[in-house]
GUNUFI-801120 format. One line per 3 residues: number of its first residue (from 1); their letters; for each residue x, y, z of C-alpha. Coordinates in steps of 0.5 Angstrom, whole numbers. Layout:
// residues N
NUM	A	X/Y/Z ~ ...;
// end
This chain:
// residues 353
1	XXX	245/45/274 ~ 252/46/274 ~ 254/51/269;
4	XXX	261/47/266 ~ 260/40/264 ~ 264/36/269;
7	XXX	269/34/264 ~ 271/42/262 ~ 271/43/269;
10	XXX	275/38/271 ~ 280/39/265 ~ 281/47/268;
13	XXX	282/44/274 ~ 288/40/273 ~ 290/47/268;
16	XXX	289/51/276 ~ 283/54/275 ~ 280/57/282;
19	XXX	273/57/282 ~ 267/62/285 ~ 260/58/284;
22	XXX	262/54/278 ~ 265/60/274 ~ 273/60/273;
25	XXX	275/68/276 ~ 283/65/274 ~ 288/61/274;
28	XXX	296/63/274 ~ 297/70/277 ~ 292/76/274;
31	XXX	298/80/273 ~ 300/74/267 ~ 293/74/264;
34	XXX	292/81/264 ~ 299/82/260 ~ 296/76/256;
37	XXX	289/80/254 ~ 294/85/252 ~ 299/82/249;
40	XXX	299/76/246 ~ 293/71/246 ~ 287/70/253;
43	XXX	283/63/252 ~ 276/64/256 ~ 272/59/257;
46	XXX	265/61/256 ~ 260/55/255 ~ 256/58/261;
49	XXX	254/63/257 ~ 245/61/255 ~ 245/59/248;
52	XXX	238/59/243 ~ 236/56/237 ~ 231/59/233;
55	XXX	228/55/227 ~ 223/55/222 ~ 222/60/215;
58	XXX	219/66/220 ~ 224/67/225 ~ 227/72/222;
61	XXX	221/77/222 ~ 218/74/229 ~ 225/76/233;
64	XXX	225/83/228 ~ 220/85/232 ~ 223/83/239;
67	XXX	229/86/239 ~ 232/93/239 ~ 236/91/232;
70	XXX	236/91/225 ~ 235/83/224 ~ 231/82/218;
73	XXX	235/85/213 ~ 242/81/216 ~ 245/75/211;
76	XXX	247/68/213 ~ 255/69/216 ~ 252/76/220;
79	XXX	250/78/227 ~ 249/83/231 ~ 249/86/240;
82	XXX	242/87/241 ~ 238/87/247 ~ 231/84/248;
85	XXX	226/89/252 ~ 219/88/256 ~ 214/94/254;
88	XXX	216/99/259 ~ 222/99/255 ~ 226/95/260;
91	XXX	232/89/259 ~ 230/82/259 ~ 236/80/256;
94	XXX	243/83/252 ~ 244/78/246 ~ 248/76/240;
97	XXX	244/75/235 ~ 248/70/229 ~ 243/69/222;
100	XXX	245/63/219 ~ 242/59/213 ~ 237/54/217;
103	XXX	237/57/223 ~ 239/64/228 ~ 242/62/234;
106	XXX	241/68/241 ~ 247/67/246 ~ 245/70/253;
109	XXX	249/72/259 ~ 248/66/263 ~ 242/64/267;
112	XXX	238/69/263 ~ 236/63/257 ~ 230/61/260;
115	XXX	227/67/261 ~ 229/70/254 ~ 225/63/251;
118	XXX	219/65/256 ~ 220/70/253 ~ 220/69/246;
121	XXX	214/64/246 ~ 209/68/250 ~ 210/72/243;
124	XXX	209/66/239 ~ 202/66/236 ~ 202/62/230;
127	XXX	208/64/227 ~ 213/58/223 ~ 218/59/229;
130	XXX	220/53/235 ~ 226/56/239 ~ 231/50/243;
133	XXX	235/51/249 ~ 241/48/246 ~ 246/51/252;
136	XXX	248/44/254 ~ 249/42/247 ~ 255/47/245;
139	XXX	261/50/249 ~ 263/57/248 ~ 271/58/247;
142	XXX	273/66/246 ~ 281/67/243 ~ 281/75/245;
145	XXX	289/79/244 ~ 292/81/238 ~ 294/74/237;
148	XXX	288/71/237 ~ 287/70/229 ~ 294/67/229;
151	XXX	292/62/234 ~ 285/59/231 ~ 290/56/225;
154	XXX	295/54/229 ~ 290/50/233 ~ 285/47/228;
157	XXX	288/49/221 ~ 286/52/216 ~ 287/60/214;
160	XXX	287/65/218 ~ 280/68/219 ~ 279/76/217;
163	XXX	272/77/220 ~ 268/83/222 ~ 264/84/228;
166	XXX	259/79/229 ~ 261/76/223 ~ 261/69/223;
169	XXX	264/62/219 ~ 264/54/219 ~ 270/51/221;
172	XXX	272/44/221 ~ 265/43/225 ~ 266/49/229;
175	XXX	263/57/228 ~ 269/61/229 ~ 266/68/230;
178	XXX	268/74/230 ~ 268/80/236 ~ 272/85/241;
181	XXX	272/87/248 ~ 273/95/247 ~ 280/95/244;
184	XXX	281/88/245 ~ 279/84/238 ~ 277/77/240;
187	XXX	275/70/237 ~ 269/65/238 ~ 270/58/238;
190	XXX	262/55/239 ~ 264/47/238 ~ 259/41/240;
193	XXX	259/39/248 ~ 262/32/246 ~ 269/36/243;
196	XXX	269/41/248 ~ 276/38/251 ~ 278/36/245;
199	XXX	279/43/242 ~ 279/46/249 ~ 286/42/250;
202	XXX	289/44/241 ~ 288/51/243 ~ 293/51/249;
205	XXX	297/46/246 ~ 298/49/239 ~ 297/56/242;
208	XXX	302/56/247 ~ 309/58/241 ~ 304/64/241;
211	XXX	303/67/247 ~ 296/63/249 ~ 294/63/256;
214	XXX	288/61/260 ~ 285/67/263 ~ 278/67/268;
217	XXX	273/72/269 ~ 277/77/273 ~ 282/79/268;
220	XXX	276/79/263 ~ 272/84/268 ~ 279/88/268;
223	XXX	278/89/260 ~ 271/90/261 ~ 271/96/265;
226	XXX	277/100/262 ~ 273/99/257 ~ 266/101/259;
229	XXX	263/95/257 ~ 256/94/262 ~ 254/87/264;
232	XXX	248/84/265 ~ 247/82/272 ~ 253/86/275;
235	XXX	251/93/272 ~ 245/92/268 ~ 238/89/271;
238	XXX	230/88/269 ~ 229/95/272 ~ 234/98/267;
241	XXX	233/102/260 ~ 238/101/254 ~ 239/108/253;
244	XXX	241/108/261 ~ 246/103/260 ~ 249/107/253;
247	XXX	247/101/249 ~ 245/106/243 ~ 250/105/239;
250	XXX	251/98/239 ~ 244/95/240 ~ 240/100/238;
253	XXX	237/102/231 ~ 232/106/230 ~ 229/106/223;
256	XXX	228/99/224 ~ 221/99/225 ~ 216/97/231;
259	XXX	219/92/236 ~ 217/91/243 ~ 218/96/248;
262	XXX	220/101/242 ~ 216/107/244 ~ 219/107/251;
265	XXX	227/109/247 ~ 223/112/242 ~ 220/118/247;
268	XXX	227/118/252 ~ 232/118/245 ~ 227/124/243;
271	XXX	224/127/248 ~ 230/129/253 ~ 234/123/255;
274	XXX	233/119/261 ~ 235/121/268 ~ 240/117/270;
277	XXX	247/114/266 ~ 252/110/266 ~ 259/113/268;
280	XXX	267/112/270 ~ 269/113/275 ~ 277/114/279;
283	XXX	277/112/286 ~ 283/114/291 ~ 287/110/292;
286	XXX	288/109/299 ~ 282/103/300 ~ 279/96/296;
289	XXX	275/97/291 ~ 268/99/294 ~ 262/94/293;
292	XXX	257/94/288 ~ 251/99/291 ~ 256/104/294;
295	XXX	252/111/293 ~ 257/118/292 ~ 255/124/294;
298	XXX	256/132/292 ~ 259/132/300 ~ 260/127/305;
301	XXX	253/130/308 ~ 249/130/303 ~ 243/124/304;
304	XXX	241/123/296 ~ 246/119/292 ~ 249/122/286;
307	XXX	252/116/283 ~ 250/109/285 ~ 257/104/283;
310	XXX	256/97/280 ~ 262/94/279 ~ 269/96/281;
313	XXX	276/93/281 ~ 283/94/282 ~ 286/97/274;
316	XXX	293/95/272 ~ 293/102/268 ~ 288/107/272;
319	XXX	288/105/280 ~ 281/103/282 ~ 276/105/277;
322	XXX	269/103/277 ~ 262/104/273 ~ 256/106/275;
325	XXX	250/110/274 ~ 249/117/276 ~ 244/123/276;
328	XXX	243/127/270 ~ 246/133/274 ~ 253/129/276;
331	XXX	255/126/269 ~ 260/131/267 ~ 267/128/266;
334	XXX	272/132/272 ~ 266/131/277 ~ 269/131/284;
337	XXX	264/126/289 ~ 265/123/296 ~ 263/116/298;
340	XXX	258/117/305 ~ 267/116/309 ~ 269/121/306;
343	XXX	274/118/300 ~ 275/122/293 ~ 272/120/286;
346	XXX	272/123/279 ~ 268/122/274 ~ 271/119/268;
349	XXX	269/119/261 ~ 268/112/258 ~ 272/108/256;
352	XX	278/109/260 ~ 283/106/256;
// end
């Protein structure tokens, strides 16, 4: 199935989009969509992202006790990052969580809906819940730069939004919500499948006086890395614990209660840490981006890694940086290691901008 509809697909390709498996990586030059993020407004299209809907009066305490974060005790308008474990305290999924009046709804990164429902209904017993796959059903559009706020009302009307984190509110039949990538504040636009287009093309067209511009998934991977920022499927996985990831200041309360995989990040949080942690790291300048998987050593002759790398890209600001997960012993900020050829890396605290 593809991840765009065909419509939304066709629309960015006529706006020269370029494609990998479905997903835009870009459209214009990455130079112009970076300084966009930065400096006036991106425009992302996310309706790839797996979107659920959870319905019915106990669905607040049954995903209280799935997941990592406060849920229970969040208004209608609130929302919060969370994660969603297995009972060796292992990521199943990273989510947004939105409550609302009737129903809360989960966005996921793509691909990772069916296996959070699985999930969610192989705990359901006989709680008052139902949980529908709506990710066909809604498009996702994400406003992210400092102009972000000014251009929702320059495309739809309305007053300017001024909204917390996670926050969220209806407008003219769309849920504007609000988030931020590191430093980067931002906009969620989630709007019905059948006036996908229709916003998608007011948002560039009414934008434009503003500074919006389309971006792709490389621009948007750029903020995310200089901002420390894991990704599930790129720097996370189902072997990965939330502590690992440094998901315990966004995701992670712990006074709530039980949840599924609590006493696992109960005993690591109180009881020495976990042996490996997400790091930054500077690479010299003098090669590409190394790939996912590539090991640092201490020296160049060592045969156990130190850090294994997940992503890495090329930075506007900071040369080649990557993120990766490094032994307990290798974590400090100003570390020297070596790739198994010889070239230079620094360990860096995050974020790095």
């Amino acid at each position: 199935m593809p991840l765009l509809p065909r419509d939304l697909r066709d629309f960015h390709a006529n706006l020269g989009a370029r494609f990998l498996e479905d997903r835009i990586t870009g459209y214009s030059s990455l130079e112009a969509e970076d300084k966009a993020l930065r400096a006036t407004c991106g425009l992302l299209d996310r309706s790839d992202r797996g979107k659920l809907r959870l319905t019915g009066s106990e669905r607040a305490s049954f995903i209280h006790g799935l997941v990592t974060n406060d849920i229970k005790s969040l208004e209608p308008g609130r929302g919060a990052y969370t994660a969603i474990l297995n009972p060796k305290g292992h990521l199943i999924a990273d989510a947004r969580i939105l409550v609302r009046r009737d129903d809360l709804l989960l966005d996921v990164e793509p691909g990772r809906e069916g296996s959070v429902r699985e999930h969610l209904e192989h705990h359901l017993i006989s709680e008052d819940v139902e949980v529908h796959d709506i990710t066909g059903d809604f498009a996702l559009f994400s406003l992210v730069g400092p102009k972000a706020a000014e251009a929702l009302p320059a495309a739809l009307g309305g007053t300017r939004p001024h909204l917390d984190e996670h926050h969220h509110a209806d407008r003219d039949g769309a849920l504007v919500i609000a988030t931020r990538l590191g430093a980067l504040e931002g906009l969620d636009l989630l709007v019905p499948s059948g006036r996908a287009v229709c916003v998608l093309q007011l948002l560039l067209e009414r934008g434009r006086p503003l500074g919006v511009v389309p971006v792709g998934l490389d621009a948007v991977e750029i903020a995310r890395v200089e901002a420390g920022v894991p990704r599930f499927s790129a720097d996370m996985d189902e072997e990965t614990i939330p502590l690992e990831a440094n998901l315990s200041g966004r995701a992670i309360s712990f006074t709530k209660g039980c949840y599924v995989g609590q006493e696992v990040i109960a005993r690591a949080s109180f009881r020495g840490g976990v042996r490996r942690k997400l790091v930054g790291l500077r690479l010299a300048e003098d090669a590409p981006p190394p790939p996912s998987g590539t090991h640092l050593f201490k020296t160049a002759g060592d045969l156990k890694p130190a850090v294994e790398l997940t992503t890495a890209l090329r930075s506007p600001r900071f040369g080649v940086i990557a993120l990766g997960y490094a032994r307990r012993e290798y974590q400090q900020p100003g570390m020297e290691l070596v790739t198994a050829e010889g070239r230079r890396a620094t360990v860096c605290a995050l974020p790095f901008a």
